[in-house]
N, CA and C of each residue as an Amber inpcrd file, in Angstrom:
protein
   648
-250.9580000  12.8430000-106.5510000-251.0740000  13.0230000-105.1150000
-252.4090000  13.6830000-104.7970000-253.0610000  13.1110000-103.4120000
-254.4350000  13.8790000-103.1530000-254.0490000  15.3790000-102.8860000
-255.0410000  15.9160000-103.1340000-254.7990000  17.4340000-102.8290000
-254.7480000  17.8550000-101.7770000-255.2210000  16.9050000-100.8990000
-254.9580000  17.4020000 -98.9130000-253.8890000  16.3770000 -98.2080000
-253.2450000  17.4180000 -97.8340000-251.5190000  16.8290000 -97.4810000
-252.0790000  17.1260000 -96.2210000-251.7260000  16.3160000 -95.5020000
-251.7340000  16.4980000 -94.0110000-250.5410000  15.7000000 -92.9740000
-249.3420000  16.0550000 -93.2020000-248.1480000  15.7640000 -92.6680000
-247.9700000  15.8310000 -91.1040000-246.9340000  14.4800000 -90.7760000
-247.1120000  14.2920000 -88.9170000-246.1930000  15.1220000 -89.1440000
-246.6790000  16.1520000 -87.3510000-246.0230000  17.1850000 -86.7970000
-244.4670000  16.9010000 -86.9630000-244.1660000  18.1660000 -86.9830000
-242.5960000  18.0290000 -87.0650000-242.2410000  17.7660000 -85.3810000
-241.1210000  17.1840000 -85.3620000-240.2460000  16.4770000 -84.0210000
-238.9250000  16.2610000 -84.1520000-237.9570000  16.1630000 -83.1190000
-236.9330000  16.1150000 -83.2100000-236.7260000  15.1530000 -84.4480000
-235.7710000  16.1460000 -85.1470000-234.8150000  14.6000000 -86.6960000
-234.3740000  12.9000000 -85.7560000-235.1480000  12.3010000 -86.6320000
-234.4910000  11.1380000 -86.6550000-233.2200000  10.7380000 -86.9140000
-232.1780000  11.0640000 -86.7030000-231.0330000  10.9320000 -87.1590000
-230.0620000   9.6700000 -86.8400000-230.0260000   8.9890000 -87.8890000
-229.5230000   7.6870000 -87.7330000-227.8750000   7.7530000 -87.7990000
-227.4460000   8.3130000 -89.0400000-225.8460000   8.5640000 -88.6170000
-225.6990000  10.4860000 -89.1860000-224.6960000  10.9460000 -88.8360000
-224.4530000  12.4430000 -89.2270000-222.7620000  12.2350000 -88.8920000
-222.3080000  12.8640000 -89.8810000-221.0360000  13.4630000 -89.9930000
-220.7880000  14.7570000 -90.9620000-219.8560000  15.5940000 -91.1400000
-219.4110000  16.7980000 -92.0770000-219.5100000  16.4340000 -93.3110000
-220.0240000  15.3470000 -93.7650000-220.1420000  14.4290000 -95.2730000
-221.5540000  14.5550000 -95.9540000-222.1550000  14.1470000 -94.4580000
-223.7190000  13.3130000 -94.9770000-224.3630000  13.3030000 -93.7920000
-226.1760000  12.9900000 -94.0350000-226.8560000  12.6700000 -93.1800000
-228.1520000  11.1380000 -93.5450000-228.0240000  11.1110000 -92.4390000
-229.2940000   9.6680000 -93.4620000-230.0950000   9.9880000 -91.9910000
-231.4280000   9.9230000 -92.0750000-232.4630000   9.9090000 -91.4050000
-233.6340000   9.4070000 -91.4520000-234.8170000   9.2230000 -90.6040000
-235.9630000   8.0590000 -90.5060000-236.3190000   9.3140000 -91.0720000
-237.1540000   9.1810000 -92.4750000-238.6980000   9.7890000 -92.8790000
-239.4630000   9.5620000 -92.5250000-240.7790000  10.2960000 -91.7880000
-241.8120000   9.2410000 -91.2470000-242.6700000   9.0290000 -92.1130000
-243.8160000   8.2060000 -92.4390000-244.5280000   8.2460000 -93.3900000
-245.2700000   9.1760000 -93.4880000-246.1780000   9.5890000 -94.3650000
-246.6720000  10.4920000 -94.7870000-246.6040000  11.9760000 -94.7980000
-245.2100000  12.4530000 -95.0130000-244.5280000  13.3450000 -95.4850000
-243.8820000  13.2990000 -96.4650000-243.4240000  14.3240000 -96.9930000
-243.1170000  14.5540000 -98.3650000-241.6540000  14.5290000 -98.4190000
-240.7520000  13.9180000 -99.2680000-239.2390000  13.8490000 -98.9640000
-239.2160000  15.0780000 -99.3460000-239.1330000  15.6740000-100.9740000
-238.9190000  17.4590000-100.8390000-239.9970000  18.2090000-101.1860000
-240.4450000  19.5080000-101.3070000-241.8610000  20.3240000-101.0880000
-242.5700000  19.8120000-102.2730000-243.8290000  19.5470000-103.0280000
-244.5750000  19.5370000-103.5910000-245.0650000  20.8430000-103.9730000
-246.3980000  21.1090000-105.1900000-246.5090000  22.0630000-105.8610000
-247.6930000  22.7780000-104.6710000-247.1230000  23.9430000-104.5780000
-248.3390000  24.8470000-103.9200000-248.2680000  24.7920000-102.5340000
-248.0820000  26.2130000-101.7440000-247.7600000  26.7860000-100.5870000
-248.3140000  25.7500000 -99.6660000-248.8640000  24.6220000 -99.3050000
-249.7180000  23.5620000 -98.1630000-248.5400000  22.6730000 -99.3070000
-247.7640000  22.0030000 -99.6010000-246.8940000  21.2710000 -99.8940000
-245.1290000  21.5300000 -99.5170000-245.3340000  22.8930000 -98.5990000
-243.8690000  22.6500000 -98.4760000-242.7610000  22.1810000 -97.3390000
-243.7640000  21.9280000 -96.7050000-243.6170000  21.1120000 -95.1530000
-242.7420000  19.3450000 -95.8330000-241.7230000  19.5840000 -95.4500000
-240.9210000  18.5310000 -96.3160000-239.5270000  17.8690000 -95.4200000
-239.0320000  16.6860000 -95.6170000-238.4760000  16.0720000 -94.5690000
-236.8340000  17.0410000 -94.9160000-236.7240000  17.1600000 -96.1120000
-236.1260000  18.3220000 -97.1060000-236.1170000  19.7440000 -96.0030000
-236.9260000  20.1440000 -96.1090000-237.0170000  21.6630000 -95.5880000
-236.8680000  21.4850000 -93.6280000-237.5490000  20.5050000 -93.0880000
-238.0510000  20.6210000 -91.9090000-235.5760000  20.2540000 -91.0420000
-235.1580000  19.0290000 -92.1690000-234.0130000  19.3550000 -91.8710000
-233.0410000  20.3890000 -92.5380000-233.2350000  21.1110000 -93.3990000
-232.4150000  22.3160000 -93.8240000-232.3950000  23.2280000 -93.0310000
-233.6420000  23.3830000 -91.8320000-233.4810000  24.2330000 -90.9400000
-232.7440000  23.9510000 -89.5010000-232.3940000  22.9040000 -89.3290000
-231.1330000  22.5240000 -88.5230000-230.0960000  22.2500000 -89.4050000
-229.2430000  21.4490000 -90.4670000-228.4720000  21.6510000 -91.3270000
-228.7810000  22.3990000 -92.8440000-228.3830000  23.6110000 -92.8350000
-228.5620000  24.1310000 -93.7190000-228.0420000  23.8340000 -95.3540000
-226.9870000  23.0300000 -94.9350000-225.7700000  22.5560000 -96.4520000
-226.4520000  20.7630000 -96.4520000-227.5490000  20.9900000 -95.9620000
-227.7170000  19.4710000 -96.2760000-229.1240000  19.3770000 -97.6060000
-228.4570000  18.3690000 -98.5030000-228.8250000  18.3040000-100.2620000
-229.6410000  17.0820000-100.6920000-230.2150000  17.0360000-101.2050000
-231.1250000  15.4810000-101.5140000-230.2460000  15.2890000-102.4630000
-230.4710000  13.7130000-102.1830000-229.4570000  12.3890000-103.2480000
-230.4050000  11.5600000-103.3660000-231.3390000  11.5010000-103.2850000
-232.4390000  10.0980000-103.2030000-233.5590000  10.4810000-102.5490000
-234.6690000   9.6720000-103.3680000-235.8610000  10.5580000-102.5930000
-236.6680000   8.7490000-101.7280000-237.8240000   8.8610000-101.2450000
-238.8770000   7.9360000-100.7170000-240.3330000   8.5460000-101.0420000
-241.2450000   7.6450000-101.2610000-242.4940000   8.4030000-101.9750000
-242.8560000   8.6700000-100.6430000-243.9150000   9.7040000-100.2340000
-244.6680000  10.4060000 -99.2870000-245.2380000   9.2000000 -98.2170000
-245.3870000   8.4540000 -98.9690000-246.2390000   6.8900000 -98.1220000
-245.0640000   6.1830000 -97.4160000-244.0500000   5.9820000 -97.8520000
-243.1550000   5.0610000 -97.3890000-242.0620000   5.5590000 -96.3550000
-241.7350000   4.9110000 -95.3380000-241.1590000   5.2700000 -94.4220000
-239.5820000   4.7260000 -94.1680000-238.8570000   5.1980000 -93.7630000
-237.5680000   4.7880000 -93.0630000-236.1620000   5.2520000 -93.8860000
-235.2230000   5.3500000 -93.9040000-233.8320000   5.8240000 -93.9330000
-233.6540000   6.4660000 -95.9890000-233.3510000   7.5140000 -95.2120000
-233.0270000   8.8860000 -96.2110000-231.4450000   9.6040000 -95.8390000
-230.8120000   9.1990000 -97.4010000-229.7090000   9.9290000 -96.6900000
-229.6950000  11.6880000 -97.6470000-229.0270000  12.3270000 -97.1660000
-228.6340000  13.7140000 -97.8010000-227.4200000  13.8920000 -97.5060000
-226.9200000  14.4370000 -98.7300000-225.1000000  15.0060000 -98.5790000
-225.3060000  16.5370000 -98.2600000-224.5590000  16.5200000 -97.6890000
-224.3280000  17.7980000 -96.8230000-222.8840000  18.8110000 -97.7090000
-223.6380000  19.5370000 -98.4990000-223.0670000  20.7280000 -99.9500000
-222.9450000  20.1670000-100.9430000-222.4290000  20.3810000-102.4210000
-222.5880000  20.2340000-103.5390000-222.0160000  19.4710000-103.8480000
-220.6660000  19.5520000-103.2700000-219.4310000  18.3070000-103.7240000
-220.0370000  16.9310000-103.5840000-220.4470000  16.6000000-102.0250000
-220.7520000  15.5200000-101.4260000-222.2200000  15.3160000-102.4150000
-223.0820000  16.0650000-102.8060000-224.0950000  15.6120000-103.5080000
-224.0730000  14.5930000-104.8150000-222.4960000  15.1230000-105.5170000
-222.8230000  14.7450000-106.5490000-221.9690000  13.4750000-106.4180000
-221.0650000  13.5850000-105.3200000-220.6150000  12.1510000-105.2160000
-221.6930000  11.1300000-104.9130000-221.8340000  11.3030000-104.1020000
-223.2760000  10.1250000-103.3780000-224.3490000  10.0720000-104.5110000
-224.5850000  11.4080000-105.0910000-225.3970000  11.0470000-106.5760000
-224.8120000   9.7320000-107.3300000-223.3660000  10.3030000-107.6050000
-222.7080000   8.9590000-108.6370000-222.9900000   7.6060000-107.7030000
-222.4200000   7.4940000-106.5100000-222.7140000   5.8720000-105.9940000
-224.4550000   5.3290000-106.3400000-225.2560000   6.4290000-106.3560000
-226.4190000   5.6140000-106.5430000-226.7540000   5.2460000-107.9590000
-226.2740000   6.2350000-108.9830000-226.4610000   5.9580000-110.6180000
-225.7670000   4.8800000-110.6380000-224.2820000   4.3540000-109.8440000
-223.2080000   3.5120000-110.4490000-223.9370000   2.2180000-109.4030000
-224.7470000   1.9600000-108.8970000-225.5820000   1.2100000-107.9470000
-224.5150000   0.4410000-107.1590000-223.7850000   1.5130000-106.3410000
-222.7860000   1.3390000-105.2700000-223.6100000   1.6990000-103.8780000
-224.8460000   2.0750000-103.7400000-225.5310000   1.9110000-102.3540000
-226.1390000   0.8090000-102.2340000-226.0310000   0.1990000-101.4690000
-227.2760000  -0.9160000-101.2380000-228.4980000  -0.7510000-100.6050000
-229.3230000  -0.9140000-100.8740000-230.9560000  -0.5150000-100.7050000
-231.9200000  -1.9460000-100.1440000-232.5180000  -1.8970000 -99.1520000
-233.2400000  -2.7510000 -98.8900000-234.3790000  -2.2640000 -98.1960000
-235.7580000  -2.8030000 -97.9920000-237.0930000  -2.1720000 -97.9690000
-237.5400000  -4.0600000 -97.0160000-238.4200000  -3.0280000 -95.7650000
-239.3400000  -4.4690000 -95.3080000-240.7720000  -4.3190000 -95.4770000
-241.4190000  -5.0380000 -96.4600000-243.0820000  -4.7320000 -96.2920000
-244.0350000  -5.7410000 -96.1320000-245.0570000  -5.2000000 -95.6820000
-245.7140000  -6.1210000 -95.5420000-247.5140000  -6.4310000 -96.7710000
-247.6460000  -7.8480000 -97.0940000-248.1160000  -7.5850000 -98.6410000
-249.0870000  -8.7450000 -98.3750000-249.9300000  -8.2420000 -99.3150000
-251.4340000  -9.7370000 -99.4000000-251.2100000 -10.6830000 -99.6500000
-251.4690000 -11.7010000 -99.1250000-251.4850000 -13.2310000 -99.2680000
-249.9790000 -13.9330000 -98.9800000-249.8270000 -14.7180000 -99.8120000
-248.7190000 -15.7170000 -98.9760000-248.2210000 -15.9370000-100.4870000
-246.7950000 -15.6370000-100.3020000-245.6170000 -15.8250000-101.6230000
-245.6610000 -17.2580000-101.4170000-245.5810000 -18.0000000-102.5640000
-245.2500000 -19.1330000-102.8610000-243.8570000 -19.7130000-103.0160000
-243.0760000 -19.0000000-102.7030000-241.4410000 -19.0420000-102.7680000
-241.1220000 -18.5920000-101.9540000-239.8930000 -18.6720000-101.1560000
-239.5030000 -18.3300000-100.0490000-238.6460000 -17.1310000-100.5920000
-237.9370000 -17.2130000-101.8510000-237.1850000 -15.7930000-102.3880000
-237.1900000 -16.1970000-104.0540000-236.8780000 -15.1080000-104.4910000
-237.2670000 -15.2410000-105.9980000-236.7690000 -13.3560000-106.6440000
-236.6680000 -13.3020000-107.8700000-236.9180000 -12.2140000-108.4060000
-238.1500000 -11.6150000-109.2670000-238.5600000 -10.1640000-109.3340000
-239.5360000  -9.7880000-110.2700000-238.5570000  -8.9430000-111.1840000
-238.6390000  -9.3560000-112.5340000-237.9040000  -9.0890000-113.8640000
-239.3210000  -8.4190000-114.6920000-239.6670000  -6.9700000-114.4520000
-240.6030000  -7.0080000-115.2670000-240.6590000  -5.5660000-115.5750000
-240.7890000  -4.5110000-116.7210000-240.3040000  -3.6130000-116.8790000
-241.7940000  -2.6440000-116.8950000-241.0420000  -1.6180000-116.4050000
-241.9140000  -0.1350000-115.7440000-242.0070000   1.3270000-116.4750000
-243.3360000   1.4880000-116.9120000-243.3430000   2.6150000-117.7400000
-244.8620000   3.3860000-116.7260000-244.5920000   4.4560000-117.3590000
-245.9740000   5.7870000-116.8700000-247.2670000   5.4010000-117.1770000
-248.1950000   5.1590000-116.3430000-249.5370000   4.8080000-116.9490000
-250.0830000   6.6750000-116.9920000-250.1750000   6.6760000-118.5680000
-250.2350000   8.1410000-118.2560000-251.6310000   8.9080000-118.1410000
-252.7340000   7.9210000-118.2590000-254.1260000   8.7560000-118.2060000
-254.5310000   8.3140000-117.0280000-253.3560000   7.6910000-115.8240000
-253.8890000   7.5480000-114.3330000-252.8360000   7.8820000-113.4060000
-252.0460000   9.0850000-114.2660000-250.6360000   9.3240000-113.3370000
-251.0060000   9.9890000-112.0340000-250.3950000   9.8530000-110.9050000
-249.1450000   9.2980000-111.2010000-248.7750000   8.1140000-110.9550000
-249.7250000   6.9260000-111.6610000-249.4520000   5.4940000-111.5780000
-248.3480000   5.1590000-112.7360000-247.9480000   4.2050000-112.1800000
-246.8690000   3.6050000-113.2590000-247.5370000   1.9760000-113.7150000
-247.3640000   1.1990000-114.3070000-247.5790000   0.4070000-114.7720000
-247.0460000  -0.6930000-115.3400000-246.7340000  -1.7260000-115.8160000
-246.1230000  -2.7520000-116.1220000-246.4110000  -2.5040000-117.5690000
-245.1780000  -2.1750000-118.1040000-245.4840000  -1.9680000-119.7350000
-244.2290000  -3.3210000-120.5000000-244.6260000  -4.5990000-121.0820000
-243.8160000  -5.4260000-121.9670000-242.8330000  -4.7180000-122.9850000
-243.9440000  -3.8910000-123.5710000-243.0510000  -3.0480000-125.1130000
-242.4850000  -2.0660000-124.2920000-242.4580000  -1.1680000-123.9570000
-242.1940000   0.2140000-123.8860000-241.5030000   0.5490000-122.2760000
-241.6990000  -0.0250000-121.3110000-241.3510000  -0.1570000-119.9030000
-239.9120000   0.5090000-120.1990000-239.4760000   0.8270000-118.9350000
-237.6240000   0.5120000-118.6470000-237.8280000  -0.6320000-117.6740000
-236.7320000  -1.5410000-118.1730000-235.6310000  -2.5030000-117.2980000
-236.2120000  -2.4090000-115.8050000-236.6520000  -2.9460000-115.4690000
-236.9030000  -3.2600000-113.5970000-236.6180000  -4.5940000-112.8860000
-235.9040000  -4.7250000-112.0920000-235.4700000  -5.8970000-111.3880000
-235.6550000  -5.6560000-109.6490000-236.7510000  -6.4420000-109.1710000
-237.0000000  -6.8820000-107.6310000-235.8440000  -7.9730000-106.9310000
-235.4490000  -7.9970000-105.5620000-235.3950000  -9.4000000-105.5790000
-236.0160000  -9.2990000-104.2360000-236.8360000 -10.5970000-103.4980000
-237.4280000 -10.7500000-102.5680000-237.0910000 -11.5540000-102.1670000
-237.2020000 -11.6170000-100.4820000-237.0790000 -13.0220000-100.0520000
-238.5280000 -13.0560000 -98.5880000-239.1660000 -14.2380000 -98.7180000
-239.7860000 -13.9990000 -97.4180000-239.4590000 -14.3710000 -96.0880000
-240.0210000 -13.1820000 -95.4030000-239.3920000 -13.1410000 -93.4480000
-240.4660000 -14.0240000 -92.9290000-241.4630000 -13.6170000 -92.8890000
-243.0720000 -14.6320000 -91.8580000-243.7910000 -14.5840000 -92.6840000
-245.1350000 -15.0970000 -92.4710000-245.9570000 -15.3150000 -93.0290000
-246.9470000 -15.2670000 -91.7920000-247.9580000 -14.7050000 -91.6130000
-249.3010000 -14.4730000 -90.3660000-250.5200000 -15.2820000 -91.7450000
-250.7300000 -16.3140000 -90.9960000-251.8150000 -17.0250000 -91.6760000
-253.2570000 -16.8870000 -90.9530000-253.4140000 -15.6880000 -89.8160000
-254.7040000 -15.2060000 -89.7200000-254.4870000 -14.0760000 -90.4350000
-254.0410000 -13.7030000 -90.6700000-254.6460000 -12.1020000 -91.7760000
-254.4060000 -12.2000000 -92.8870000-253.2650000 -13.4280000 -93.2350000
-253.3590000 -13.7340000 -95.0820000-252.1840000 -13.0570000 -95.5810000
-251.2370000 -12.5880000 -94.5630000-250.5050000 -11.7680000 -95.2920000
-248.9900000 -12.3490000 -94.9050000-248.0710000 -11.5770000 -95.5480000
-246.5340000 -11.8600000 -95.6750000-245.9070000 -10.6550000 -95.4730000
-244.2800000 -11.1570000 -94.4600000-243.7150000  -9.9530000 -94.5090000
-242.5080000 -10.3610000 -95.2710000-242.1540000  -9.5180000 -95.9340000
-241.2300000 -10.1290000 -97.0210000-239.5370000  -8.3640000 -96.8980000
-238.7080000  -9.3780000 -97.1850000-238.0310000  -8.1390000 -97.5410000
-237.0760000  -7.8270000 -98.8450000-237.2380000  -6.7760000 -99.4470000
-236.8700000  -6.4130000-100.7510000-235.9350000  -5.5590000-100.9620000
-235.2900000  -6.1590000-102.5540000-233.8230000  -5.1900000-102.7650000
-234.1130000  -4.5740000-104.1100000-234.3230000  -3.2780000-104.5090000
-234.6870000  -3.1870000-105.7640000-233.1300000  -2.6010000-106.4970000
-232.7800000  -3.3650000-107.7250000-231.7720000  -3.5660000-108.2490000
-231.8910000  -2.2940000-108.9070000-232.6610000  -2.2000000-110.0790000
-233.1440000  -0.7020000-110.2530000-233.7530000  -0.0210000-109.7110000
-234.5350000   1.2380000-110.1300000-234.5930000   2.9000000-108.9130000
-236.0950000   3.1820000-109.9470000-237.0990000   2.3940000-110.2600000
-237.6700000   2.7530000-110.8730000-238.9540000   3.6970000-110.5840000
-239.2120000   4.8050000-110.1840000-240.1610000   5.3500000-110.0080000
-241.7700000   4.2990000-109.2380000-242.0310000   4.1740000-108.3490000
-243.2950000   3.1710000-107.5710000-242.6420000   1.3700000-107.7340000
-241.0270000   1.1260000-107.8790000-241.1580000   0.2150000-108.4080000
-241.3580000  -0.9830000-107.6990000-241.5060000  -1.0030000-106.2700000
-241.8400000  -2.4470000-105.4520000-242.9220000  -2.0070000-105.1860000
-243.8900000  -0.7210000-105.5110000-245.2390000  -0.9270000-105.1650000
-245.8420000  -1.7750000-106.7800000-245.3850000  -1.3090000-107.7840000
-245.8030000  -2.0600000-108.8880000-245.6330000  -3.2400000-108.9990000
-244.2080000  -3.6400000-108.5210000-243.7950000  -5.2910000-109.0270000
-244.7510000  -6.2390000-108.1650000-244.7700000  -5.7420000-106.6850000
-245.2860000  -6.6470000-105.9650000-246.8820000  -6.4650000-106.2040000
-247.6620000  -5.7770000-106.6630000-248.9860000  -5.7840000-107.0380000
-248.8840000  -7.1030000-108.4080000-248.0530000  -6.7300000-109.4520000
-248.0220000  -7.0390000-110.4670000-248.0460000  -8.6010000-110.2280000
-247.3710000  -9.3950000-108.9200000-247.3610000 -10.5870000-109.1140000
-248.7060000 -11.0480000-107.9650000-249.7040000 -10.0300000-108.0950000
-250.5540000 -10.0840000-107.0250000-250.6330000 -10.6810000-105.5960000
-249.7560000 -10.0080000-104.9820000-249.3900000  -9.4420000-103.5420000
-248.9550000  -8.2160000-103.1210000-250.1200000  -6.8780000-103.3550000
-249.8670000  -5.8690000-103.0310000-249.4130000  -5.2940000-101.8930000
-248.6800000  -4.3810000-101.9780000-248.0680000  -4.1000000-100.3340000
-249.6150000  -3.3370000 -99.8620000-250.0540000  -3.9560000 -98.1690000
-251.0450000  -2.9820000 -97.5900000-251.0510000  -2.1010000 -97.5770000
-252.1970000  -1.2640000 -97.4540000-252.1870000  -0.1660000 -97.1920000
-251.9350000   1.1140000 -98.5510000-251.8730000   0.5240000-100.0190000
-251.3840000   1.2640000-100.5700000-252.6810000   1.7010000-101.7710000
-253.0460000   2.8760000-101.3000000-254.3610000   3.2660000-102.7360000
-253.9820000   3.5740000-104.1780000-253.1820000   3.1470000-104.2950000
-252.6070000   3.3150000-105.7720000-252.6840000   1.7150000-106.3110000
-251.8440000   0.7110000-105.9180000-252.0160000  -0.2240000-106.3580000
-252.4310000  -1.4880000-105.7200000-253.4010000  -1.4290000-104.3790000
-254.0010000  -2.3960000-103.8920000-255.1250000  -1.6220000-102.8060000
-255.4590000  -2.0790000-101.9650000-256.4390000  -1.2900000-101.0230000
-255.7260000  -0.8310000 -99.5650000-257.0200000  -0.2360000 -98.7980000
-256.0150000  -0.0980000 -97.5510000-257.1420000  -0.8430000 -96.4800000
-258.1790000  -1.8790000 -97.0630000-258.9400000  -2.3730000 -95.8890000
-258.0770000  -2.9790000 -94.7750000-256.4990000  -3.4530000 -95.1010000
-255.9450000  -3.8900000 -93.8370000-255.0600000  -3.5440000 -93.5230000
-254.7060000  -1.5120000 -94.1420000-253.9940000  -1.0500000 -93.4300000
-254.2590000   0.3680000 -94.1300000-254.6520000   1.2930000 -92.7760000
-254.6990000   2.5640000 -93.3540000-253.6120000   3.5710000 -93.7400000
-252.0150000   2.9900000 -93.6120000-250.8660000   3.2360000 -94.2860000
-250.3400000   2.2190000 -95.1000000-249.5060000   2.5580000 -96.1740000
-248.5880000   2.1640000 -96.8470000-247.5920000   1.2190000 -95.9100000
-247.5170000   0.0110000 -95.8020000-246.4360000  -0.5550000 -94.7700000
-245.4380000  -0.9180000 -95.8340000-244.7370000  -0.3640000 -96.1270000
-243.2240000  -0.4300000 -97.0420000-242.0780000   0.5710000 -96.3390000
-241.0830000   0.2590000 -95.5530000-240.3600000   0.7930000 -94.7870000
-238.9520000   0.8640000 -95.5840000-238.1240000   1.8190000 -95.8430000
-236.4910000   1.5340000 -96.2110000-236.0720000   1.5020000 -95.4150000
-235.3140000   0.1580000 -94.6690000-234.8550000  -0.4510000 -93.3840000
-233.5810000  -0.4820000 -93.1980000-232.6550000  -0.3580000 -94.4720000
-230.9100000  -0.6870000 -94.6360000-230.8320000   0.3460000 -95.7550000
-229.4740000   0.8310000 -95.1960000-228.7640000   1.7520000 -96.6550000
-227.1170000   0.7190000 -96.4510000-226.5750000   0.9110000 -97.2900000
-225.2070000   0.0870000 -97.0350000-224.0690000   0.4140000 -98.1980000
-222.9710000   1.4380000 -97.5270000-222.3880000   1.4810000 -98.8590000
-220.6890000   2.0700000 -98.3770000-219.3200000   2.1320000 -99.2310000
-218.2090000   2.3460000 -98.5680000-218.1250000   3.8590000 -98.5520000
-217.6750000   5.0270000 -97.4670000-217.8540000   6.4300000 -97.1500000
-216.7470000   6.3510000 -98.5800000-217.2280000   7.2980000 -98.7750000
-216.3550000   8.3880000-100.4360000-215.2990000   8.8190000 -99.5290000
-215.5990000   9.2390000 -98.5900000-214.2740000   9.9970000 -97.7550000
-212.9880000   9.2650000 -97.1160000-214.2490000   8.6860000 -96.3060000
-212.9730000   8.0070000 -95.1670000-212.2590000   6.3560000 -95.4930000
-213.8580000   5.6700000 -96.5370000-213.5740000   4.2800000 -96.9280000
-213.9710000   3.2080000 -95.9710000-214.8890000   3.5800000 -95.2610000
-214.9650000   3.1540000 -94.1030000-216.5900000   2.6320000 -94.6440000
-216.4500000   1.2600000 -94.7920000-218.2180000   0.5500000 -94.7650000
-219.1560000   1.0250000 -93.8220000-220.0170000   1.3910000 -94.3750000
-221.5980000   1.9650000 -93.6000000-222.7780000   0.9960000 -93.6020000
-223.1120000   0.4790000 -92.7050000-224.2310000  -0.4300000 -92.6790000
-225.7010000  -0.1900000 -92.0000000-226.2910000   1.2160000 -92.2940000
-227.0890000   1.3140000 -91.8800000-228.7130000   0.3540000 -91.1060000
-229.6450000   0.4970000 -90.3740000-230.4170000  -0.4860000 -89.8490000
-231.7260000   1.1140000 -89.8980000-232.7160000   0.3670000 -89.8230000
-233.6170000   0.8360000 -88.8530000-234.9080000   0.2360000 -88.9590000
-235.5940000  -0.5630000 -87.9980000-236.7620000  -1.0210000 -87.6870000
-237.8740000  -0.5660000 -88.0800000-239.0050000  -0.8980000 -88.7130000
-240.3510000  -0.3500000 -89.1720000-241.1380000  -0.4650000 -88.0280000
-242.3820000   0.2270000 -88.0800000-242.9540000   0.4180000 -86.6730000
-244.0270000  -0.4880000 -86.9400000-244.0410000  -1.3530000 -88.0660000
-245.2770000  -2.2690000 -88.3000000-244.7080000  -3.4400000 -88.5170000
């Protein structure tokens, strides 16, 4: 991470659903899901809601660049449940971004496994031998054939640390905006949004189908 964090003002929580269980909320981009190292890192989507819900716990994080729906369990119990649905890949996860050039398939999967590039961390990398297991699946939404680009939307099967910023570089169509693994000449943010969470309440049993719109 660059060493100058400069996080949008705090504002009323985005709060997409809340009950005595859980919370899921819009992250905006370029904030930090929980504090980073050193007193100018602790301004966090983490901290900024612990101070309106105090019993509310991270279960899942979003990298600093990427924007849209974060949930947190609200005390310990609920943490480690909602922990298990995501290890036992009982949430459903979906992401809308927008990426260079034009997919040649309308949907498809990336099967390609993800390890630490470690003398350019914190990049990750496409490692054959040594990777863990990574599975994309994509399908494309539009295509804008004046700017060259695609909006595509993605389900990542595994939780791999950068892993739809890697896969989709890897099959060279980087998501915009991203200085790690493509440029930002046609977008000075990261446009990778988490748009859907979707999964049955631990409590009540009651299907949750979260939504929320990207602002790009």
């Amino acid at each position: 991470m660059p060493d100058s964090y400069h996080p949008p003002a705090a504002t009323t929580l985005d709060c997409v659903y809340q009950d005595e269980h859980l919370l899921v909320v819009n992250k905006p981009a370029g904030l930090l899901a929980v504090p980073g190292r050193g007193v100018s890192k602790q301004d966090s989507l983490i901290t900024r809601i612990q101070a309106q819900f105090p019993d509310a716990l991270v279960v899942h994080r979003l990298d600093m660049a990427t924007s849209g729906l974060m949930m947190f369990a609200r005390g310990a119990e609920m943490q480690s449940r909602f922990s298990k649905l995501f290890r036992d890949r009982q949430i459903g996860k979906r992401y809308i971004a927008e990426v260079d050039g034009v997919l040649a398939q309308i949907c498809g999967e990336i099967d390609l496994p993800i390890g630490s590039d470690w003398p350019n961390r914190p990049k990750q990398k496409v490692n054959l031998v040594e990777g863990k297991p990574s599975l994309t699946q994509y399908r494309l939404l539009s295509v804008s054939a004046e700017r060259g680009t695609s909006r595509v939307s993605l389900e990542p099967v595994t939780g791999r640390t950068h892993q739809l910023r890697v896969h989709l570089a890897a099959i060279g169509h980087p998501i915009l905006g991203d200085p790690l693994y493509g440029d930002v000449s046609k977008s000075p943010r990261l446009l990778l949004h988490a748009s859907n969470l979707g999964f049955k309440h631990p409590i009540s049993g009651v299907r949750l189908d979260l939504q929320s719109v990207p602002d790009f």
